[in-house]
Z-matrix of the N, CA and C atoms (Angstrom, degrees):
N
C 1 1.444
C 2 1.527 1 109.66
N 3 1.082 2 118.65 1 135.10
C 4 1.801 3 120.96 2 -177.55
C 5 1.321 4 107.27 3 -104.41
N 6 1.229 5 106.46 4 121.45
C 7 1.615 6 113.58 5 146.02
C 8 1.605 7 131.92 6 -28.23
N 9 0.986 8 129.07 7 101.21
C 10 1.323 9 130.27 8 174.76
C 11 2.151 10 93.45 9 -77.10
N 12 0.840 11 115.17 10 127.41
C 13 1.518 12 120.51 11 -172.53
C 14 2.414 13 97.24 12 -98.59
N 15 1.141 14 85.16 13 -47.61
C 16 1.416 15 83.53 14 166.02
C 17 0.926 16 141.22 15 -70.36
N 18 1.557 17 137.11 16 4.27
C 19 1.494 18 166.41 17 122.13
C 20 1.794 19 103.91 18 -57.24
N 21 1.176 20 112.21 19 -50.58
C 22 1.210 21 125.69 20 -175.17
C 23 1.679 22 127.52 21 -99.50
N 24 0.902 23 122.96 22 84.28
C 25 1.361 24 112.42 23 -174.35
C 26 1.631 25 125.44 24 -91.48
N 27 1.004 26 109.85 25 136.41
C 28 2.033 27 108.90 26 -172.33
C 29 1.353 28 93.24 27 -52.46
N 30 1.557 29 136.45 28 -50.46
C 31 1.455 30 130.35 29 -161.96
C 32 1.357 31 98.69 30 -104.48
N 33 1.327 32 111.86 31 140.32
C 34 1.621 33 105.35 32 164.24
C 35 1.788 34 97.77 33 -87.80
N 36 1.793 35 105.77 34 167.30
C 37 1.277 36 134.34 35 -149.10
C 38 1.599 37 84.02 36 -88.72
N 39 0.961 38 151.09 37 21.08
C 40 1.655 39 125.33 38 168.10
C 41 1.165 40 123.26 39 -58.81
N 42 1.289 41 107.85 40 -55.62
C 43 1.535 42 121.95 41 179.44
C 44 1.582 43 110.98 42 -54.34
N 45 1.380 44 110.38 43 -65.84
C 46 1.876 45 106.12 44 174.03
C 47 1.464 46 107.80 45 -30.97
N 48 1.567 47 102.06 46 -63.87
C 49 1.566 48 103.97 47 -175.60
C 50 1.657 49 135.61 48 -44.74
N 51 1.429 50 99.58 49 -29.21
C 52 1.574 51 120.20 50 -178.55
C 53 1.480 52 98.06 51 -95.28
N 54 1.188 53 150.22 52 6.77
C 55 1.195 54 158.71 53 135.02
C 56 1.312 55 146.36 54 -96.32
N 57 0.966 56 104.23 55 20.72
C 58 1.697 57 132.88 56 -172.64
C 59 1.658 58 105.80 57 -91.27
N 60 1.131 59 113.59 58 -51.54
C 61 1.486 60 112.41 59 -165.66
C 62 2.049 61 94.65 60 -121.70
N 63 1.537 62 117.99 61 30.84
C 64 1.589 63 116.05 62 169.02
C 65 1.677 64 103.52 63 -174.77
N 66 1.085 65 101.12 64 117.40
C 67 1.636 66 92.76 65 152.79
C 68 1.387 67 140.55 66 -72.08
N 69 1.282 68 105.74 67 135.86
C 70 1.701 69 113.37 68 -163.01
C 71 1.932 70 102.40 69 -61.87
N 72 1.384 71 75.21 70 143.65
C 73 1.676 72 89.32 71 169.49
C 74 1.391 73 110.23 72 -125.74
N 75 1.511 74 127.64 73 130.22
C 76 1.515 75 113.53 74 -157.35
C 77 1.842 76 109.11 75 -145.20
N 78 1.197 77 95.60 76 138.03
C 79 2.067 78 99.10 77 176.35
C 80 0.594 79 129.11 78 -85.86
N 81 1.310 80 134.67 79 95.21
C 82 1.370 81 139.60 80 -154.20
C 83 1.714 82 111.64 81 -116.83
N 84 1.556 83 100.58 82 127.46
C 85 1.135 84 115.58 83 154.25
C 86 1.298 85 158.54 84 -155.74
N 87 1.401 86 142.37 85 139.41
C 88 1.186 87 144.48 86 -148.18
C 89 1.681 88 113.67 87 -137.36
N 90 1.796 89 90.42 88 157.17
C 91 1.624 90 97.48 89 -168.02
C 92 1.332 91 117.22 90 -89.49
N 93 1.360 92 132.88 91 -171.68
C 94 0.984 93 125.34 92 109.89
C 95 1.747 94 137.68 93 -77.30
N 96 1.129 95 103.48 94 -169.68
C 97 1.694 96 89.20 95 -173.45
C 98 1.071 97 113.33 96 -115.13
N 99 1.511 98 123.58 97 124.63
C 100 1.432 99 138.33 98 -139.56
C 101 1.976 100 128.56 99 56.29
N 102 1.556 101 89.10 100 4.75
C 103 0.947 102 105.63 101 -171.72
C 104 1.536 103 129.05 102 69.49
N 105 1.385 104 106.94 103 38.75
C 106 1.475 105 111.15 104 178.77
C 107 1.093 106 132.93 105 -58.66
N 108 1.261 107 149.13 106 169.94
C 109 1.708 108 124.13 107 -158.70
C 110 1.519 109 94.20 108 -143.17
N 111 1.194 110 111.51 109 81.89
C 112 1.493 111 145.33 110 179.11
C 113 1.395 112 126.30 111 -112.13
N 114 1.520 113 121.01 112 -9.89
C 115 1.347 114 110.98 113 -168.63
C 116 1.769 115 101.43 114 -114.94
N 117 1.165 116 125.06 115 12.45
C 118 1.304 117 109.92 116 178.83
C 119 1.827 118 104.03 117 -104.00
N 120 1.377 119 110.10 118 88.03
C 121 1.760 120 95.06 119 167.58
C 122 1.461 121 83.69 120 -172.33
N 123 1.249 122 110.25 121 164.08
C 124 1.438 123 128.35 122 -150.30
C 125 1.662 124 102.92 123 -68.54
N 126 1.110 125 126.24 124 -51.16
C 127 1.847 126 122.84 125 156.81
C 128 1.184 127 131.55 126 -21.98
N 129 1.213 128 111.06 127 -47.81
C 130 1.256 129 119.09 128 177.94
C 131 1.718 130 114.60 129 -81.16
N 132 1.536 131 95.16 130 -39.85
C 133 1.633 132 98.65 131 -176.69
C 134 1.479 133 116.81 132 -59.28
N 135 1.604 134 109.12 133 -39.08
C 136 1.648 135 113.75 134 -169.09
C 137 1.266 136 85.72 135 -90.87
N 138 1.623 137 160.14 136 -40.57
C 139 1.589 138 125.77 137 168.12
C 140 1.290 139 111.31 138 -32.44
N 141 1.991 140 117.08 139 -63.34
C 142 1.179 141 113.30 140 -148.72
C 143 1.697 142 107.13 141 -63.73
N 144 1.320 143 114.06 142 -17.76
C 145 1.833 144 108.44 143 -154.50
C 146 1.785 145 93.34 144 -104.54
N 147 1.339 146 108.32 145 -26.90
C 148 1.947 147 106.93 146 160.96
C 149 1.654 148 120.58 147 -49.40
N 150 1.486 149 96.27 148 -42.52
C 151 1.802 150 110.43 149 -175.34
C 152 1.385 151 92.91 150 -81.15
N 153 1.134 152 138.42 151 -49.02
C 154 1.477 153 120.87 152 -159.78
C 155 1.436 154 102.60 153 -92.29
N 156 1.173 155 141.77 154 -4.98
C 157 1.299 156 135.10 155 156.53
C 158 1.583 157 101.62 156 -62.71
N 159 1.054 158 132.69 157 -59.93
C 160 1.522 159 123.25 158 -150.90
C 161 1.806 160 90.58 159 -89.08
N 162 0.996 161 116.93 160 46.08
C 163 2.121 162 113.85 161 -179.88
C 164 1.234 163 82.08 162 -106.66
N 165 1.738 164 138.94 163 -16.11
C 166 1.916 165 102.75 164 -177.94
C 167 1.476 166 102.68 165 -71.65
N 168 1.522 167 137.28 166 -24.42
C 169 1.129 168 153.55 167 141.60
C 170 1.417 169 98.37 168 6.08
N 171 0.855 170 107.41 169 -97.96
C 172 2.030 171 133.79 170 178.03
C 173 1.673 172 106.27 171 -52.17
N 174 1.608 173 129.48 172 -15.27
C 175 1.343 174 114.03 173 168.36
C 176 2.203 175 86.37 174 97.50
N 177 1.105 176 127.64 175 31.66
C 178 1.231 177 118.90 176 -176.45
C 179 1.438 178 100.43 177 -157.63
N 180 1.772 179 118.81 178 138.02
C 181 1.293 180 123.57 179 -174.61
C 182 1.313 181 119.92 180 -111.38
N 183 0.845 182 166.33 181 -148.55
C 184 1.480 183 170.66 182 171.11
C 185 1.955 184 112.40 183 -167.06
N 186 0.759 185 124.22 184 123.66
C 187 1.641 186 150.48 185 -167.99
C 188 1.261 187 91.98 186 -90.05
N 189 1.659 188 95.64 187 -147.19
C 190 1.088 189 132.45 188 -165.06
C 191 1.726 190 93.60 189 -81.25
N 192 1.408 191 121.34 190 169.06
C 193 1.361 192 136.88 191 -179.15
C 194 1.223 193 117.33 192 -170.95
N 195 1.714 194 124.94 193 148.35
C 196 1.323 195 140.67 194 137.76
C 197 1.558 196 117.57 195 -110.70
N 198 1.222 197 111.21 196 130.83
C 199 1.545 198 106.30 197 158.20
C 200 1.795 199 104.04 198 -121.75
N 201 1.197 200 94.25 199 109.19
C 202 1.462 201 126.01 200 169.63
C 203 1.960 202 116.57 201 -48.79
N 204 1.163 203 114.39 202 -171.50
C 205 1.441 204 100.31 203 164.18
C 206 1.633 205 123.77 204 -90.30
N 207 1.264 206 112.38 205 -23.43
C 208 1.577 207 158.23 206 -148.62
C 209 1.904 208 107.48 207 -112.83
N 210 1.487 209 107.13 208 -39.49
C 211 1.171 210 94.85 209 -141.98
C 212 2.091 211 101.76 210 -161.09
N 213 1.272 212 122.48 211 148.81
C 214 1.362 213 119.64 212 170.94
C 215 1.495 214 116.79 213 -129.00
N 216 1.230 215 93.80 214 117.73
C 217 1.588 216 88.83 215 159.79
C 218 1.358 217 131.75 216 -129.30
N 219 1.700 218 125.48 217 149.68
C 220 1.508 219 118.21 218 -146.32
C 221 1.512 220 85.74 219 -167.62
N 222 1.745 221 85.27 220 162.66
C 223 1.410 222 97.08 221 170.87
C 224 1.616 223 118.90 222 -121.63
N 225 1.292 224 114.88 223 161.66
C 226 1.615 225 104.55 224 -145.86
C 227 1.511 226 79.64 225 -141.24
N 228 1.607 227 129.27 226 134.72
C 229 1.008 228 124.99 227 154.18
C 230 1.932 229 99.11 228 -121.74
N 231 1.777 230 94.95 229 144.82
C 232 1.539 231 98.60 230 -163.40
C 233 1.286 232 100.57 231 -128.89
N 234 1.511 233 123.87 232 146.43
C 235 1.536 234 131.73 233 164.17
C 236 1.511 235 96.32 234 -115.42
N 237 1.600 236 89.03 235 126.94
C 238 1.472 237 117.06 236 -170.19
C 239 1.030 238 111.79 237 -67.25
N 240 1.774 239 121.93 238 -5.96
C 241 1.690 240 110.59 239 -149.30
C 242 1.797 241 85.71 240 -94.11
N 243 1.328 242 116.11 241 -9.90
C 244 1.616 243 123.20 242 -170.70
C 245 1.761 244 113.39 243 -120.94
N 246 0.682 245 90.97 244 -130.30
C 247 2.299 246 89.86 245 -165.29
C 248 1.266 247 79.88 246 -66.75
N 249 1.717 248 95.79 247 159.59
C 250 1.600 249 113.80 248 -170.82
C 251 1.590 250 91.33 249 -122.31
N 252 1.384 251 124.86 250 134.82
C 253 1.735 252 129.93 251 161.65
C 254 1.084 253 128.80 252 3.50
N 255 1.862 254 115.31 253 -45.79
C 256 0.972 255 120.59 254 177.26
C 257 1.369 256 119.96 255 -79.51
N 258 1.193 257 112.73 256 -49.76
C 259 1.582 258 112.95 257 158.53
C 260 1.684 259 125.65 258 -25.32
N 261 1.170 260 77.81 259 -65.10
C 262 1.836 261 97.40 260 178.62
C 263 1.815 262 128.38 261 -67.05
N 264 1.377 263 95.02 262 0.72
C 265 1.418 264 92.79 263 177.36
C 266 1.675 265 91.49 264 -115.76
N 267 1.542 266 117.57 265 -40.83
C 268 1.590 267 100.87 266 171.20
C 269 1.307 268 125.35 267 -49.49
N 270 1.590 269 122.08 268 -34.56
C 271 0.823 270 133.62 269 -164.75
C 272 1.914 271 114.10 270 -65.70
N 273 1.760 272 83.11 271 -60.17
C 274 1.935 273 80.14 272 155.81
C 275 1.413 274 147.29 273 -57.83
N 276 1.598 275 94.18 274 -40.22
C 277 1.427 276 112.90 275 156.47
C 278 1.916 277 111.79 276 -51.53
N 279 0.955 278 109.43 277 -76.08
C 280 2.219 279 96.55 278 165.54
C 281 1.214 280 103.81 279 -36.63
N 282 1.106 281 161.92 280 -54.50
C 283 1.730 282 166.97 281 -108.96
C 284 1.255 283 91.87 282 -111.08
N 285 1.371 284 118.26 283 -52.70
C 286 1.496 285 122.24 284 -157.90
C 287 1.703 286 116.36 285 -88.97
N 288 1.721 287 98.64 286 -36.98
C 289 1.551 288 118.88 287 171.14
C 290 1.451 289 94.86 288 -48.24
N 291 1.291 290 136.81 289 -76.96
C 292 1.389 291 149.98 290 -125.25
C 293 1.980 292 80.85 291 -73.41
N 294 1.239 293 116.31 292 -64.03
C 295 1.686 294 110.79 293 169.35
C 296 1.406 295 128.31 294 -11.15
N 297 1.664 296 93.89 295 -68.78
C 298 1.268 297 120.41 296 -174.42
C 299 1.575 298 108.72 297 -76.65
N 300 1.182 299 139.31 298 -32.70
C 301 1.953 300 133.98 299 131.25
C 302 1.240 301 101.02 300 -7.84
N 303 1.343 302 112.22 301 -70.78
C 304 1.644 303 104.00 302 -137.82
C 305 1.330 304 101.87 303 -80.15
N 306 1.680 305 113.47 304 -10.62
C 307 1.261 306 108.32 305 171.83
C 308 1.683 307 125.58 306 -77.23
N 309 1.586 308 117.19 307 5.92
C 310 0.946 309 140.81 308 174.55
C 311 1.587 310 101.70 309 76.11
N 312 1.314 311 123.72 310 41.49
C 313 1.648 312 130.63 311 -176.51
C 314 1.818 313 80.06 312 -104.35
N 315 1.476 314 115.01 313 143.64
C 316 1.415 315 132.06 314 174.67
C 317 1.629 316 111.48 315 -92.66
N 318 1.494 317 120.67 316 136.37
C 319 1.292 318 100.16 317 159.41
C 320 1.376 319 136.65 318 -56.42
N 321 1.634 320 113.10 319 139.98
C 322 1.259 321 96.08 320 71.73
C 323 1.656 322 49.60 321 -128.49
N 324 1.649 323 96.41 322 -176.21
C 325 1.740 324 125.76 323 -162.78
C 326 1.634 325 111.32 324 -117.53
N 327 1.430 326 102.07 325 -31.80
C 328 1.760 327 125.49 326 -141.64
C 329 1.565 328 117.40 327 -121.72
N 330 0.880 329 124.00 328 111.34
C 331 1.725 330 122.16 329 170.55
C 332 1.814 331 81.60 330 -55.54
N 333 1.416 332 82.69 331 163.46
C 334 1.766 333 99.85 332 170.70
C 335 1.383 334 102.60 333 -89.84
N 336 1.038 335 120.84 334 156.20
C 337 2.071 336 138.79 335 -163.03
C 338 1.161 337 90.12 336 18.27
N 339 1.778 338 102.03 337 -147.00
C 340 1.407 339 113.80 338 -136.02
C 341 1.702 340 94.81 339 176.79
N 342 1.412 341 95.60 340 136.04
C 343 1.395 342 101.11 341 172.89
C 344 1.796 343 122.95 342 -79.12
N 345 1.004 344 130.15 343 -174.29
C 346 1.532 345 121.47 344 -155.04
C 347 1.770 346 106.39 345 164.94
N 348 1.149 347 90.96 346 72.51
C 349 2.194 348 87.76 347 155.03
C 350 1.439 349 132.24 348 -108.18
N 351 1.223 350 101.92 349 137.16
C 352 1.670 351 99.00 350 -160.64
C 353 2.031 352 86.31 351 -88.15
N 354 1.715 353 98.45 352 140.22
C 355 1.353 354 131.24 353 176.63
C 356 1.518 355 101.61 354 -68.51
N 357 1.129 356 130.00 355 127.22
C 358 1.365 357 149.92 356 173.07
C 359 1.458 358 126.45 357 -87.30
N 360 1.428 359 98.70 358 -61.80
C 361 1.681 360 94.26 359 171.26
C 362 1.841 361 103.49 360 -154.12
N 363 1.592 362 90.86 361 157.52
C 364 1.691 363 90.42 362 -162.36
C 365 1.671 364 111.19 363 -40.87
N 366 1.190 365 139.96 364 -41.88
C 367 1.702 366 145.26 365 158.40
C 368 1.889 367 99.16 366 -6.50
N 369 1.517 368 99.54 367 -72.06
C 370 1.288 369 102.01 368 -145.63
C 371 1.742 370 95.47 369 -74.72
N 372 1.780 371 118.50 370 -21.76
C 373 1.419 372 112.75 371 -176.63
C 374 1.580 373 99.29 372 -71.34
N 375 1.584 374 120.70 373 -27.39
C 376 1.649 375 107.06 374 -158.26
C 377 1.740 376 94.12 375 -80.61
N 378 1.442 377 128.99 376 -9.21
C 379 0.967 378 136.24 377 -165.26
C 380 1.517 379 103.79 378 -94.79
N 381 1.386 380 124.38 379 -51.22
C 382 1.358 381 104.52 380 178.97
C 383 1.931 382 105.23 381 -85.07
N 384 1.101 383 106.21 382 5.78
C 385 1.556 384 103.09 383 172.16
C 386 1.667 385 111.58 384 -68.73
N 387 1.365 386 101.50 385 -33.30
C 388 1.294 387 111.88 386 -150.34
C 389 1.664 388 98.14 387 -93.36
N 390 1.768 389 121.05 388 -9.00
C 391 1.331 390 127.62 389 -151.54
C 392 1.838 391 80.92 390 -107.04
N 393 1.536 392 133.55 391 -60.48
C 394 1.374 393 136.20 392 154.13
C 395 1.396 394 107.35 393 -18.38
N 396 1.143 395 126.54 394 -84.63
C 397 1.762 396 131.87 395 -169.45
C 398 1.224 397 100.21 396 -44.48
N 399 1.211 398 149.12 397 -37.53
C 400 1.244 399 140.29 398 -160.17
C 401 1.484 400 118.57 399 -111.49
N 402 1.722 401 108.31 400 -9.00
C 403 1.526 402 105.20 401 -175.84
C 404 1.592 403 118.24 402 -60.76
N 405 1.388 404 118.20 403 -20.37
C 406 1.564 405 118.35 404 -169.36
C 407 1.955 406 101.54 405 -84.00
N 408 1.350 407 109.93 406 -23.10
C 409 1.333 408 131.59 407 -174.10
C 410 1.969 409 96.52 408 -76.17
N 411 1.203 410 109.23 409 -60.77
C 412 1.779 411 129.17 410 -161.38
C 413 2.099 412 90.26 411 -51.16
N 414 1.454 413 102.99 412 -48.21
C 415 1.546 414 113.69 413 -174.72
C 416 1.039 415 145.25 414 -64.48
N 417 2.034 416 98.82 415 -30.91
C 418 1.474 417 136.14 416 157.51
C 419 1.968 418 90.60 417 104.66
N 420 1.128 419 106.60 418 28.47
C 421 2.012 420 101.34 419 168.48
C 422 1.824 421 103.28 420 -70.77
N 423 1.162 422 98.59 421 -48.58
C 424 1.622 423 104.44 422 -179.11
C 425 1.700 424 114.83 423 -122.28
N 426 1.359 425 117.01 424 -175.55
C 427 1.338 426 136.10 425 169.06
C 428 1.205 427 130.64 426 -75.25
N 429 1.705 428 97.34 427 -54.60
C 430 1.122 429 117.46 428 174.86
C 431 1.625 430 93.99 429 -152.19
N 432 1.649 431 105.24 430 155.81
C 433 0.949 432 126.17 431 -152.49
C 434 2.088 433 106.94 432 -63.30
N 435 1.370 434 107.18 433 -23.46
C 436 1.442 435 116.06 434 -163.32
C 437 1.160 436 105.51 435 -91.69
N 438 1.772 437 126.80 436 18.34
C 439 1.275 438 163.80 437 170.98
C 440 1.859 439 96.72 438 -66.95
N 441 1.206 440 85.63 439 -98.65
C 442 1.746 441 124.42 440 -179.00
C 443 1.485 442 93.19 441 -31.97
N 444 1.646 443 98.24 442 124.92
C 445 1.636 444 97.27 443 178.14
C 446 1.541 445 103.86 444 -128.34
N 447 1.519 446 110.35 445 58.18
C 448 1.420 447 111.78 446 169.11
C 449 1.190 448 93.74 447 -156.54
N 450 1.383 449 122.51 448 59.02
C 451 1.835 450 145.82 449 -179.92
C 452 1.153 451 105.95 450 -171.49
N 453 1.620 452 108.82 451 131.67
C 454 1.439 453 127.98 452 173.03
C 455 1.633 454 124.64 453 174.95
N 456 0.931 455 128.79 454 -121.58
C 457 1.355 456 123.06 455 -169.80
C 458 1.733 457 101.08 456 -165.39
N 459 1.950 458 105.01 457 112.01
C 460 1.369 459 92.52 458 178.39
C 461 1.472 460 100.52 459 -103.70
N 462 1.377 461 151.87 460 -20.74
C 463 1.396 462 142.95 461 145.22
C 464 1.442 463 138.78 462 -96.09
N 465 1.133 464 162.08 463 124.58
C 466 1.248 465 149.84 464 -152.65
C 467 1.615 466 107.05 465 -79.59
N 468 1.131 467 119.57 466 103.09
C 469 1.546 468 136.07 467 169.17
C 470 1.051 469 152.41 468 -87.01
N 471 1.122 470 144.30 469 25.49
C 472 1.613 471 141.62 470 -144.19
C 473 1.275 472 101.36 471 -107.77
N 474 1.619 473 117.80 472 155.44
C 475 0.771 474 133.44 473 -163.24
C 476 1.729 475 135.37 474 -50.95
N 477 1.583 476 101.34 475 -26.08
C 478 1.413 477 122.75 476 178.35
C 479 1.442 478 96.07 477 -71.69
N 480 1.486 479 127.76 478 -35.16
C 481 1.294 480 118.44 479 -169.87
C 482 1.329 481 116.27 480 -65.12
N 483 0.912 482 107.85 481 -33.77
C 484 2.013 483 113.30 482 161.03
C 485 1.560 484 123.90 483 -17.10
């Protein structure tokens, strides 16, 4: 008996559907591997904020951000009709590896994937906005958040902009 796949689809339609009339805006974050504490020093910071400036390029924006010593988290708004999430976080992830080379750190660099929830309504964005600004603060790196100089904002994002 054959599968008709067009009756049947591997993914069900939620996601299309919840993206039809808004583009996703999403929190994304990723490790290092074993959690090595490699990403907070000025090399790494001006790769990461050079690459994510030129993502309207590619149809993809970059928000608000922390990159931790351990760890990054950011917000990513994406048009589907161009690079897809996954793309775009390997892509930084290579961007950032090649940094961390020259710093004579060996692979591997990277937890494998990366977490990713798409923002629902402005509540839950002012909420993980507010959970980012404060992670270098929550850990004891800084005082206050305007301390920490590997957090900030490389496009202006909020939720209405959707």
């Amino acid at each position: 008996m054959q599968n008709d796949n067009s009756n049947y689809p591997l993914r069900p339609g939620r996601l299309q559907i919840l993206f039809d009339n808004q583009t996703p805006l999403f929190f994304v974050t990723f490790n290092t591997y074993k959690r090595i504490r490699v990403l907070a020093n000025n090399a790494i910071h001006k790769a990461f904020t050079d690459f994510c400036k030129k993502s309207p390029d590619h149809g993809i924006a970059v928000g608000n951000y922390v990159k931790m010593p351990d760890h990054i988290h950011l917000f990513v708004w994406l048009n589907h009709d161009n690079i897809g999430l996954s793309r775009f976080v390997k892509s930084l992830k290579e961007k950032l590896g090649k940094t961390i080379l020259r710093q004579r750190i060996n692979k591997p660099h990277w937890q494998q994937g990366f977490f990713d929830h798409v923002l629902r309504s402005s509540e839950n964005y002012q909420e993980k906005s507010l959970y980012v600004r404060m992670n270098p603060v929550r850990v004891g790196l800084c005082v206050i958040p305007e301390d920490w100089a590997y957090g900030g904002k490389i496009h202006d994002l909020t939720w209405y902009d959707m």
